[in-house]
PASEBA-1860 file (N, C-alpha, C; in nm, 3 decimals):
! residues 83
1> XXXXXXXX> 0.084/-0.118/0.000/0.000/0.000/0.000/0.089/0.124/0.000 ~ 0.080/0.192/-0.076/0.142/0.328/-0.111/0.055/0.443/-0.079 ~ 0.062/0.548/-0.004/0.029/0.665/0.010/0.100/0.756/0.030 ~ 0.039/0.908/-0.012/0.174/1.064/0.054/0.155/1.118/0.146 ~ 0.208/1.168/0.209/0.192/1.208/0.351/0.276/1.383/0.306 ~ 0.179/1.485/0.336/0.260/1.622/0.305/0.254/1.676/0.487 ~ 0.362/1.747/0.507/0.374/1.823/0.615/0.384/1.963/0.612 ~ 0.355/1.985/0.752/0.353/2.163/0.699/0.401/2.272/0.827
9> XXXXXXXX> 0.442/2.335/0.786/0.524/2.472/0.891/0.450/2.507/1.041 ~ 0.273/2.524/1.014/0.225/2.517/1.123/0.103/2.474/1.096 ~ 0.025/2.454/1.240/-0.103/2.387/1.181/-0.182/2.492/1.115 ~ -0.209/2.633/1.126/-0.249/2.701/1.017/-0.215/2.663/0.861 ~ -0.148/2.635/0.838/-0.132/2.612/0.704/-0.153/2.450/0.680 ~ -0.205/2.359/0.766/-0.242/2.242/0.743/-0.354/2.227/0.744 ~ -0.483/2.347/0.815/-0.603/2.306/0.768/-0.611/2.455/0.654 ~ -0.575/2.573/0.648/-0.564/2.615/0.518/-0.595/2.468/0.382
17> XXXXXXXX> -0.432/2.393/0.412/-0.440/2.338/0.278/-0.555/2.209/0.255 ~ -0.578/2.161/0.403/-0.739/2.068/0.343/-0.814/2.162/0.298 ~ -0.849/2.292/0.362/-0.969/2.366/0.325/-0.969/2.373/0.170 ~ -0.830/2.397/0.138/-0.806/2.429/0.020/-0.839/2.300/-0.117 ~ -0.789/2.201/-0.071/-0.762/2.110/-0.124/-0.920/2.019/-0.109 ~ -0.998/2.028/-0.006/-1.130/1.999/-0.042/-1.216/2.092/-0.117 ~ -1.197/2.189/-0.126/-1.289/2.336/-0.229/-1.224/2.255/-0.360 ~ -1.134/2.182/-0.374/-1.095/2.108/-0.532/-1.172/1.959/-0.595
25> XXXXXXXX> -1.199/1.924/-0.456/-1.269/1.807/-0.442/-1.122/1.680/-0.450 ~ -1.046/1.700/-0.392/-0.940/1.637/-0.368/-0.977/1.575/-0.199 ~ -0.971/1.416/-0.219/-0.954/1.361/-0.088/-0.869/1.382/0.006 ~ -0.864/1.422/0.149/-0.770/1.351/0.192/-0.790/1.356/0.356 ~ -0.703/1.307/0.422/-0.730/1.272/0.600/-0.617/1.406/0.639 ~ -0.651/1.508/0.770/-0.522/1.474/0.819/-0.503/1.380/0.978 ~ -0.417/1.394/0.986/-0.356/1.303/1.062/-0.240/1.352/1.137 ~ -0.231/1.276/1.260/-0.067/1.351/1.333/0.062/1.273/1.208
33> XXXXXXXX> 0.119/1.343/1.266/0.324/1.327/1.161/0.314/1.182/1.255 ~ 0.345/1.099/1.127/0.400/1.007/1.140/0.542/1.010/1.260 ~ 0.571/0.935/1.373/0.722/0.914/1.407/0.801/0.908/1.288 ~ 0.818/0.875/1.157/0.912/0.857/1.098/0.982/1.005/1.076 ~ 0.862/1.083/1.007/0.872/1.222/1.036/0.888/1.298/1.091 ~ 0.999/1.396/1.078/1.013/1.549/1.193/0.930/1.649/1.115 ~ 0.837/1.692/1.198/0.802/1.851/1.108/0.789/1.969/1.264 ~ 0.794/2.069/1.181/0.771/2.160/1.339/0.586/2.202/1.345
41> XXXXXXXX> 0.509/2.093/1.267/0.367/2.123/1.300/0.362/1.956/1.318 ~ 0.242/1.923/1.453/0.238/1.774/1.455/0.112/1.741/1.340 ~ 0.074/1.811/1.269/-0.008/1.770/1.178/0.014/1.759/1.021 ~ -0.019/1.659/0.932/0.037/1.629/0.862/-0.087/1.547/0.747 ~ -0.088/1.567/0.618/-0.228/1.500/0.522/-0.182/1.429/0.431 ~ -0.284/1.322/0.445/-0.232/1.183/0.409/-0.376/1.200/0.278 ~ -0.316/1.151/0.158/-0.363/1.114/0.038/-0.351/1.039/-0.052 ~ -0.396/1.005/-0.160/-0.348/0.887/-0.226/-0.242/0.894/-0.347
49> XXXXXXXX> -0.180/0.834/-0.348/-0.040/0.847/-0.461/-0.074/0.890/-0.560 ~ -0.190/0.870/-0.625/-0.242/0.864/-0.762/-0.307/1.016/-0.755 ~ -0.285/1.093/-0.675/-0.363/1.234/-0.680/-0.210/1.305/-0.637 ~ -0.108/1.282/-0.656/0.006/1.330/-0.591/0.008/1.450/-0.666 ~ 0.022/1.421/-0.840/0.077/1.556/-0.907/-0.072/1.654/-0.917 ~ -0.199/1.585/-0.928/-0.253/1.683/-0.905/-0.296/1.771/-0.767 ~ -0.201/1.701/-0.666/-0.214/1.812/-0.532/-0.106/1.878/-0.540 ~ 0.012/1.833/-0.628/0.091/1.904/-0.635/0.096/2.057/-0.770
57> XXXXXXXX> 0.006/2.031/-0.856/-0.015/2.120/-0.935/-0.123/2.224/-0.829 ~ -0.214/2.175/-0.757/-0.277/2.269/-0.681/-0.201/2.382/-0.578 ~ -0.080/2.289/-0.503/-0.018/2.374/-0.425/0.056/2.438/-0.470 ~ 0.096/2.475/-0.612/0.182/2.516/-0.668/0.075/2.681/-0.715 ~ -0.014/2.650/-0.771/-0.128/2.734/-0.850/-0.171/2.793/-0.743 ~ -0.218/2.742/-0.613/-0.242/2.837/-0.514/-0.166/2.924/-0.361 ~ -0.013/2.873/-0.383/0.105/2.894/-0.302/0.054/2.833/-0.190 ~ 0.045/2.717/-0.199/-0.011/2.669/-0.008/0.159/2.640/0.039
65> XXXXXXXX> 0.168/2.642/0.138/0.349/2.683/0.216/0.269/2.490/0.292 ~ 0.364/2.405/0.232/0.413/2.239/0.246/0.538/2.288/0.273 ~ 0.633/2.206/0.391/0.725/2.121/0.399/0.781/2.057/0.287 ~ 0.731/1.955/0.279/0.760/1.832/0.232/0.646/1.768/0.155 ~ 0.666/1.665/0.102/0.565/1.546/0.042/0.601/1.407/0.088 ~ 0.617/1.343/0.130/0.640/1.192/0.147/0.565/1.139/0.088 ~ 0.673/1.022/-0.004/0.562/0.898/-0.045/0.594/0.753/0.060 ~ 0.474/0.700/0.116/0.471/0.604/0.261/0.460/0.467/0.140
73> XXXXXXXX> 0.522/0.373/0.171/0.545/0.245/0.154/0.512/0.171/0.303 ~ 0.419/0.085/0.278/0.333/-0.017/0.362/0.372/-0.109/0.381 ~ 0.445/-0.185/0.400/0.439/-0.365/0.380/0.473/-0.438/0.541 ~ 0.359/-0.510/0.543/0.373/-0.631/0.670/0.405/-0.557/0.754 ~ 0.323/-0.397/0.772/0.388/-0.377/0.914/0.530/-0.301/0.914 ~ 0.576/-0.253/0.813/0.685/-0.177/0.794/0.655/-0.093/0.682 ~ 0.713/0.034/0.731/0.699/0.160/0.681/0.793/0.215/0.594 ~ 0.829/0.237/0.474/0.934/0.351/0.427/0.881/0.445/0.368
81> XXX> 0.936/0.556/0.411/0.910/0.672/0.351/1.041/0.714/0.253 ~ 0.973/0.814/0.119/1.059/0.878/-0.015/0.995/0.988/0.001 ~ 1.199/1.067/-0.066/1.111/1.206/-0.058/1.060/1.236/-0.205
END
């Protein structure tokens, strides 16, 4: 199971970008930062791989301020994250 996990500067700008990112009709959860992850906000939105470039064409078109993107790799209980 593959999913992205984006992080963000503070939690203002993490429900900014659901707000944002649901007004698109783009899915997604957030969720606390993974342990694998350091961010300096503990909140962090988890979506599906297959919507990556178009959340990434959104945050780009509407300057939403992300961290990062992680893509999460699943298997048996073990986690890797890519940046």
């Amino acid at each position: 199971m593959e999913y992205c996990v984006a992080t963000f500067p503070s939690v203002y700008e993490a429900l900014h970008f659901e707000k944002v990112l649901k007004g698109e009709n783009i899915p997604l959860e957030l969720i606390p930062v993974p342990r694998e992850i350091s961010s300096s906000c503990g909140i962090a939105a988890k979506f599906d791989l297959d919507l990556k470039n178009q959340v990434e064409a959104v945050i780009a078109s509407k300057n939403l301020a992300v961290d990062q993107i992680y893509i999460l790799e699943e298997k048996r209980k073990k986690k890797k994250f890519f940046i």
